[in-house]
C-alpha positions in Angstrom: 80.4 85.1 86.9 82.9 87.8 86.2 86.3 88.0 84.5 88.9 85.8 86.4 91.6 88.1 87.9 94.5 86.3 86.4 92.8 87.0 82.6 92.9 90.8 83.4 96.5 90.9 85.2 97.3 90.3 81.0 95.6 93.5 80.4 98.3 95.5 82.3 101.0 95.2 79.6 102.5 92.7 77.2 105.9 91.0 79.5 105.7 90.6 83.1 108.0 93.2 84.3 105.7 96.0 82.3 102.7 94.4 84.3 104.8 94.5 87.1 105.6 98.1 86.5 102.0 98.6 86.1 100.6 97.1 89.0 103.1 98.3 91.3 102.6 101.9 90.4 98.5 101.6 90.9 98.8 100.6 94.4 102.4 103.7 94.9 99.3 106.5 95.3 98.3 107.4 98.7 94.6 107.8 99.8 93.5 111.4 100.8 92.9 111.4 105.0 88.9 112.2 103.5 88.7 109.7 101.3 90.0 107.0 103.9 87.6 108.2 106.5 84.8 107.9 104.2 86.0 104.1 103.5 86.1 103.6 107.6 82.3 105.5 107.7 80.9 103.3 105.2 82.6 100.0 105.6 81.5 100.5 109.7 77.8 101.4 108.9 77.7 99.1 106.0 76.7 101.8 103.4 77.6 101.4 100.0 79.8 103.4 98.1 79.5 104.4 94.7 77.3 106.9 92.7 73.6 107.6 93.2 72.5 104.8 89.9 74.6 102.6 92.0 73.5 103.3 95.8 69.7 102.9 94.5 70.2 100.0 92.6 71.6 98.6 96.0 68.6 99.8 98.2 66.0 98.1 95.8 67.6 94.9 95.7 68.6 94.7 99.4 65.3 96.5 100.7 67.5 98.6 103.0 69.0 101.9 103.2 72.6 101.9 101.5 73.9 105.4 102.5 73.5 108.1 104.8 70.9 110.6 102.7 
């Protein structure tokens, strides 16, 4: 089942404006041109993204292909 969102938003700091603070200044980076294009590659070809443990772990439980190599 997971961690509900609203329990980790608490692990960002201890009032609301240092989660605030927080938050706002993980989403202030910008994305690299590369790294946007590979998000556009995978997301249109449905390949996973993630490391090699990961990408397999994908193929055996989907029976498919999960990346390009």
């Amino acid at each position: 089942m997971g961690v509900p969102l609203f329990c980790l938003v608490f692990c960002l700091g201890s009032s609301d404006d240092e989660r605030r603070t927080v938050f706002r200044e993980f989403f202030s980076g910008q994305l690299s041109v590369a790294d946007v294009e590979t998000i556009r590659d995978a997301t249109n070809r449905a390949w996973v993204l993630g490391n090699d443990r990961f990408r397999e772990t994908i193929e055996a439980l989907s029976g498919r292909r999960s990346s390009p190599s």
